[in-house]
C-alpha positions as CSV (number, residue, x, y, z in Angstrom):
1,X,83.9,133.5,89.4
2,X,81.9,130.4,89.7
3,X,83.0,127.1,91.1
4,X,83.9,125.7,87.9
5,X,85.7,128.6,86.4
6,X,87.8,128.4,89.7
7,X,89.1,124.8,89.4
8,X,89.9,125.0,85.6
9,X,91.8,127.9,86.8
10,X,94.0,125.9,89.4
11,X,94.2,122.7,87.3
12,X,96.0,124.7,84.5
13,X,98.2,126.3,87.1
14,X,99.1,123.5,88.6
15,X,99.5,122.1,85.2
16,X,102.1,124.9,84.0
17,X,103.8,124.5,87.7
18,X,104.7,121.1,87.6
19,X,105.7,121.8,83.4
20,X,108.5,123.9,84.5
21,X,109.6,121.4,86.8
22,X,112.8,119.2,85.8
23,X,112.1,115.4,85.7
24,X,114.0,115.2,88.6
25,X,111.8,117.8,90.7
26,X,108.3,116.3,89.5
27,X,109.9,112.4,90.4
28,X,110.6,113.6,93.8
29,X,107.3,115.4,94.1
30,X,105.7,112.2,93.1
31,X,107.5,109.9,95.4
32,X,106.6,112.6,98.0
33,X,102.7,113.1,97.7
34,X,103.0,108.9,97.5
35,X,104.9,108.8,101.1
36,X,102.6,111.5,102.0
37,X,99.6,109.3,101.3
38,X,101.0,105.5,101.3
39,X,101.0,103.1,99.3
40,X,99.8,99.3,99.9
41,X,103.7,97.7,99.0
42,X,104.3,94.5,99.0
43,X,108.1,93.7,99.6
44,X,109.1,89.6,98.5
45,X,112.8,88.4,99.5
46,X,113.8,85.7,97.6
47,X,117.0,82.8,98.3
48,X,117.8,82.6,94.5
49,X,114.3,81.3,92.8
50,X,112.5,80.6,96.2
51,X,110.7,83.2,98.0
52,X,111.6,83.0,101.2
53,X,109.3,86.5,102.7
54,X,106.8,88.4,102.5
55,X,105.8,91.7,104.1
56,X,102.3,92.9,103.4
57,X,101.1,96.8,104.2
58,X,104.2,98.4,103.6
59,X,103.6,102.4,103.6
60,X,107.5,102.9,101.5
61,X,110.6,101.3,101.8
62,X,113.5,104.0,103.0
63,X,116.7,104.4,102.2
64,X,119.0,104.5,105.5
65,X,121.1,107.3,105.8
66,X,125.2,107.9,107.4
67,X,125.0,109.1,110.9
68,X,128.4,111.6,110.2
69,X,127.1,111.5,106.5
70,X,123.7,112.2,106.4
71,X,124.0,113.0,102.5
72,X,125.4,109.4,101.8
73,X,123.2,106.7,101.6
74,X,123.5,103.3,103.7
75,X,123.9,99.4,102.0
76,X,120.2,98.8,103.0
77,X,116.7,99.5,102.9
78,X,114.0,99.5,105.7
79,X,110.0,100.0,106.5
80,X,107.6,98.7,108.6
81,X,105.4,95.7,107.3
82,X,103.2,93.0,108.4
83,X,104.9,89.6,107.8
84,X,103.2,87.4,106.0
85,X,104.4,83.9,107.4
86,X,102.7,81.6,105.8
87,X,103.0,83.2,102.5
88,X,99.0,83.6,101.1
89,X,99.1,87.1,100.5
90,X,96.2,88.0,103.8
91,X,97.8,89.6,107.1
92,X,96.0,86.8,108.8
93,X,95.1,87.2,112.8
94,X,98.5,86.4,114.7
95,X,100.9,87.8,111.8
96,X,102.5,91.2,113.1
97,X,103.8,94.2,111.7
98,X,107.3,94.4,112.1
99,X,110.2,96.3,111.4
100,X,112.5,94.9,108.7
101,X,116.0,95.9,106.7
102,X,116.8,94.7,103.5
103,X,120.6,94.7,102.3
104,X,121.8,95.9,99.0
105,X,122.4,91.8,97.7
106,X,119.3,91.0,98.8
107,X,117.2,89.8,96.1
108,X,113.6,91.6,96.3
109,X,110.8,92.9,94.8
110,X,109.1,95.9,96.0
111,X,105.3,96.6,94.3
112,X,101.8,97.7,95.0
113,X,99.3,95.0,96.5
114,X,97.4,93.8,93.4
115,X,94.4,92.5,95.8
């Protein structure tokens, strides 16, 4: 079987595996593959129209789980970021990664660095 013949082969399998899938199934195998390999997030917290943060590098955003509940989520998001003080969109020399939560009134965007 030549080289060729052997990835057509596994592209149409995985094709037909991930067919059979429900929506649900192939989201979550999505968002894991994506953990799995990262993603360069942005994460902006705003005080009504003003943004007021900025985290820069963010691998995902997590959704905390109950300690006696681990099946029930928490009011609040978290990741690790670099924070963005001065607001120009660079991690500049000086600004840190952090940790950071983000409650469920919070006003925020999460999305993909566009630079």
């Amino acid at each position: 079987m030549t080289t060729t013949v052997r990835v057509l082969s596994l592209a149409v399998a995985a094709t037909l595996l991930l067919a059979s899938c429900t929506k649900e199934q192939q989201n979550k195998l999505g968002r894991d593959i994506q953990n799995w390999t990262g993603t360069n997030g942005v994460l902006e917290i705003y005080a009504g129209d003003k943004l007021v943060r900025r985290f820069l590098r963010i691998d995902k955003l997590s959704t905390a789980l109950g300690t006696d509940e681990p099946t029930q989520a928490r009011a609040y998001r978290y990741g690790y970021g670099v924070l963005d003080e001065n607001l120009n969109f660079v991690a500049d020399p000086g600004e840190k990664r952090v940790y950071f939560e983000v409650g469920e009134h919070a006003n925020y965007v999460f999305f993909e660095n566009p630079h």
